[in-house]
C-alpha positions in Angstrom: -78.8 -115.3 33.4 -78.6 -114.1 29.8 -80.2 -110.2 29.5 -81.9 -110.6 26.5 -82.5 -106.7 26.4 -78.8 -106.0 25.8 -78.3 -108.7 23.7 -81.3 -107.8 21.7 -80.0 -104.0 21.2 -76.3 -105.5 20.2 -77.7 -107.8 17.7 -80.2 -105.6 16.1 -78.4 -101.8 16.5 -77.5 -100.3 12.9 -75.9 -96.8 12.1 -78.6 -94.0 12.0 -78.0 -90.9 9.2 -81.3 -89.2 9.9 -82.0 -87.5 13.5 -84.9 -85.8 14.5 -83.2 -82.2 14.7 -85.1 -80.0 16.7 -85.5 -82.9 19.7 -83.0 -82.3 22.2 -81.1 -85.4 24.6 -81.5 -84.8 28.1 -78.3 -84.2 29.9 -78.9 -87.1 32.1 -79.2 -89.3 29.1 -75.7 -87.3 27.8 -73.9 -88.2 31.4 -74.9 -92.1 31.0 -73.5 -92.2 27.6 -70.2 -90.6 28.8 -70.3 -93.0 31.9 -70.4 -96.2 30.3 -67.5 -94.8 27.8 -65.6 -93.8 30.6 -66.2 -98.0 32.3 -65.0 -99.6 29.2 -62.3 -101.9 29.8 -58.5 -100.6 29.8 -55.4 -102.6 29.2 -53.3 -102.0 33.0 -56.6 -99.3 34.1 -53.9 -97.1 31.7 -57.2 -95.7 29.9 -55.0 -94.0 27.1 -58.4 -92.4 25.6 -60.1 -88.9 26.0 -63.7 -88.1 25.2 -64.3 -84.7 23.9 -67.7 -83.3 23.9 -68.3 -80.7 21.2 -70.9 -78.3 21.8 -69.5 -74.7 20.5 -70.9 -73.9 17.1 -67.7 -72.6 15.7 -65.8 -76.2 16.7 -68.7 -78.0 15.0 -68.7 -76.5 11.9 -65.1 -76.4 11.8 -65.2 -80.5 12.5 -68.3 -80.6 10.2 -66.1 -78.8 6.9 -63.2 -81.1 8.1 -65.8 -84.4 7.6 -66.6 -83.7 4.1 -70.0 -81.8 4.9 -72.0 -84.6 5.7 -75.3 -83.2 6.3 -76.9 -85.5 8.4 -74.0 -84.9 11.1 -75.6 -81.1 11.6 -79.0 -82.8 12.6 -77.4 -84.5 15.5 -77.4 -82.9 19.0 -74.4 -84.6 20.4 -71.4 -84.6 19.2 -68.8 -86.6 20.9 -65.0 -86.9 19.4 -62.9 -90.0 20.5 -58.8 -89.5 21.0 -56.2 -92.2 21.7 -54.3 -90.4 24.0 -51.2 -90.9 25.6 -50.6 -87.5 27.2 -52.5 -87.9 30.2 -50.9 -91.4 31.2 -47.0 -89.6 30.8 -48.3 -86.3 32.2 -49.5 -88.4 35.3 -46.5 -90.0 35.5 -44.6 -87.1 35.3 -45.8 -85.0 37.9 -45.9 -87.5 40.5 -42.2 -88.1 40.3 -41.2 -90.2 36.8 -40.3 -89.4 33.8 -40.1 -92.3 31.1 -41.0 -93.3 27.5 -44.2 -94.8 27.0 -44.8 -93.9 23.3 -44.6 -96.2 20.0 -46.5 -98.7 18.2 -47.5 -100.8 21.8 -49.2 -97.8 23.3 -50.9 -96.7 20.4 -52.5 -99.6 19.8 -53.3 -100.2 23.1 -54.6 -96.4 22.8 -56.6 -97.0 19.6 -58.5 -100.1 21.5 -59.0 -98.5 24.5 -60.3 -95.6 22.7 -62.6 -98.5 20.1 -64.0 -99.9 23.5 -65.1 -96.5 24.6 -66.9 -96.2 21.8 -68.4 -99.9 21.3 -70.0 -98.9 25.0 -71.1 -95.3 23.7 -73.2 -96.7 21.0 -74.7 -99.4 23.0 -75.6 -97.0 26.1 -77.0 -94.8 23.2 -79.5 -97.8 21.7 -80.6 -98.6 25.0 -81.6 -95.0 25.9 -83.7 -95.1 22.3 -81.1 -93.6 20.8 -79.4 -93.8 17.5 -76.2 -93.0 16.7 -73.0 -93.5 13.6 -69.3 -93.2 13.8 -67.7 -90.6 11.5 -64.3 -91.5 10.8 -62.9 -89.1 8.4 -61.7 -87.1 11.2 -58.6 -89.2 11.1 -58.1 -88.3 7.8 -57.4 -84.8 8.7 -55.3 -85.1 12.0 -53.2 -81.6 12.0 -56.1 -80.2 11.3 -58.3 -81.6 13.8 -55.4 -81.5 16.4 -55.6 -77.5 15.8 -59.5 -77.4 15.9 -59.8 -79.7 19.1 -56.4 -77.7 20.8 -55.3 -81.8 21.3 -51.8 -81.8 22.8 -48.9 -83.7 22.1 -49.2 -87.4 22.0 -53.2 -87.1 21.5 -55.0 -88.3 17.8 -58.6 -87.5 17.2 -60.0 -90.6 15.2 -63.5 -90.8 15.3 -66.7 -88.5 15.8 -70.3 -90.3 17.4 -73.0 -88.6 16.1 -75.8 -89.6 18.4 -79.7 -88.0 18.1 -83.1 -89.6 17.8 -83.6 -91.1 14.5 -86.3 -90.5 12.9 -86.5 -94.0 10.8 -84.7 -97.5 11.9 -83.6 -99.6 9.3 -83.1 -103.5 9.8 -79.4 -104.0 10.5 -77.0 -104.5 7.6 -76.0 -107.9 6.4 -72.4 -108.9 7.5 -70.4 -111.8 6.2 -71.3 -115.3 7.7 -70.2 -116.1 11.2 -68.2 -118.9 9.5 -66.2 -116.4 7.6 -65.3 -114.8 10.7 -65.2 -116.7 13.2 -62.7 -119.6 12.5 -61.4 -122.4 14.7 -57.6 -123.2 15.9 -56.5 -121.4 12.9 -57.3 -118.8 9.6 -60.1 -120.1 7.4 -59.2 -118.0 3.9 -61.9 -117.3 1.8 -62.5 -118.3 -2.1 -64.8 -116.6 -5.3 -67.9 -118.5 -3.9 -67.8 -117.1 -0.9 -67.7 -113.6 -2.0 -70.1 -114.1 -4.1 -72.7 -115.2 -1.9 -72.1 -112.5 0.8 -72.2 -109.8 -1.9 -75.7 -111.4 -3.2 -77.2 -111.2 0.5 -75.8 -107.8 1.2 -77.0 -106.0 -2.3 -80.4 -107.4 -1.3 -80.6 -106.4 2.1 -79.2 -102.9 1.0 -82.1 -102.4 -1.3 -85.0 -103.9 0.5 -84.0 -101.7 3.3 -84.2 -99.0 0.7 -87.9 -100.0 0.4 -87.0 -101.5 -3.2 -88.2 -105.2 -4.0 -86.6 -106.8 -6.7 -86.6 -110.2 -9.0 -83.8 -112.5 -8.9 -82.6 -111.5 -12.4 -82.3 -107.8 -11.5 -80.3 -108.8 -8.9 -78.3 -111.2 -10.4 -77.5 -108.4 -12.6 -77.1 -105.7 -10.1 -74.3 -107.7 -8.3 -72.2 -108.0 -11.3 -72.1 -104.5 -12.2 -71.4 -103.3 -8.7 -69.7 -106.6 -7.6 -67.4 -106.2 -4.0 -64.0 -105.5 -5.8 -65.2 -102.6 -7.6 -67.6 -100.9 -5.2 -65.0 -100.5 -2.6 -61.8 -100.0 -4.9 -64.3 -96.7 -6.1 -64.9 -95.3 -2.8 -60.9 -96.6 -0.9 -59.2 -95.5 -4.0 -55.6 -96.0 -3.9 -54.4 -92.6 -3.9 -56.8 -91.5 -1.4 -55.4 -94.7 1.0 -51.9 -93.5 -0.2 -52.5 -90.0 0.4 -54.0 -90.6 4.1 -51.4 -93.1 4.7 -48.5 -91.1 3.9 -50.5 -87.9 6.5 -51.4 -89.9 9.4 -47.9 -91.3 9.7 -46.6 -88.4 9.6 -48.8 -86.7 12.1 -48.1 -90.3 14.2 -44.6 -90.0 14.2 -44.3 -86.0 15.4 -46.7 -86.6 18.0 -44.5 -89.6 19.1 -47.4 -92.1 18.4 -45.2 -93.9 16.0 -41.3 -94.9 16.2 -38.9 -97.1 14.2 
């Protein structure tokens, strides 16, 4: 039978940026959270993934200056930083008798959706607890750093911080692109000018209705053509900045033996 509760939280859960700061989660709530990341699925029960709780002041501002200072994040009582990691796996292996190679592009990845799973699970235990929560990513922006600040060893990338609190307002969730965009049969369905048009109309209006703002179909018209897709997120994913972070992280993948040729 279909559990319309779950399915309701799934369909309706958006990213919270405003926590209620001075109320508290009760451990019991913290432990179910860290449960149902820990029961995410694992390609071979591998689980290349650690969950690191941060909770010491001096870590947290340290991870706060390393994610830009984004205020909201000191608001939210529970901190909780996601790592692909392959240490434990070859450490496991190691002391009970073998010693091989299982490092690369294969176990990353399999590390990095392992990891995405624990955290898919995270923020769905967090909803259902009347929780709110968002995923800070600019941690992986910064991976020496972070590696220093988390004490990660070697083999181990931090990639994503879940900020989770009460939230003091809900929005309605954010408008995605058609299920007919996505979700294609047999093979790729490409998309043309039309339809990025018409997802950009439906998302600028959502955005600013959930803003409280109510607007005519002019204003809107006109809105979308001054910030139309291409440019809104070629200003914020600038190409040096992608360059920049690209050149880092592989880098930092390929002396922690994430990454080979």
């Amino acid at each position: 039978m279909e559990n319309s509760s779950m399915l309701d939280i799934i369909l309706k859960r958006t990213s919270i940026r405003s926590y209620e700061k001075e109320k508290k989660i009760p451990e019991e709530f913290v432990e179910k959270i860290l449960l149902a990341g820990i029961r995410a699925p694992s390609a071979g029960n591998i689980q290349p993934r650690t969950i690191i709780v941060a909770k010491d002041e001096v870590v947290r501002e340290q991870l706060y200056q390393l994610c830009e200072g984004q205020a909201f994040m000191k608001a939210a009582p529970l901190w909780i930083v996601m790592c692909a990691d392959l240490h434990r796996h070859l450490k496991a292996a190691e002391l009970t008798g073998v010693k091989y190679d299982f490092t690369g592009i294969l176990p990353y990845t399999f590390g990095v959706l392992d990891a995405s799973l624990s955290l898919e699970n995270m923020v769905i235990a967090a909803e259902a607890l009347g929780l709110g929560s968002v995923m800070i990513g600019s941690i992986i922006e910064h991976p020496e750093e972070a590696r220093t600040i988390l004490k990660l060893p070697e083999h181990c990338l931090a990639f994503c911080i879940l900020c989770v609190g009460y939230p003091k307002r809900k929005f309605e969730p954010r408008e995605k692109w058609d299920p007919r965009m996505i979700v294609c049969e047999d093979h790729y369905r490409d998309i043309d000018a039309t339809d990025v048009a018409e997802y950009w109309k439906k998302f600028m209006l959502n955005d600013l209705k959930r803003g409280g703002k109510e607007i005519s179909p002019e204003t809107i018209e006109r809105i979308c053509k001054e910030r139309n897709y291409g440019k809104t997120y070629a200003n914020h994913y600038k190409e040096e900045f992608v360059t920049v972070t690209n050149k880092k992280l592989t880098e930092f993948l390929r002396k922690q033996g994430l990454l080979k040729d």
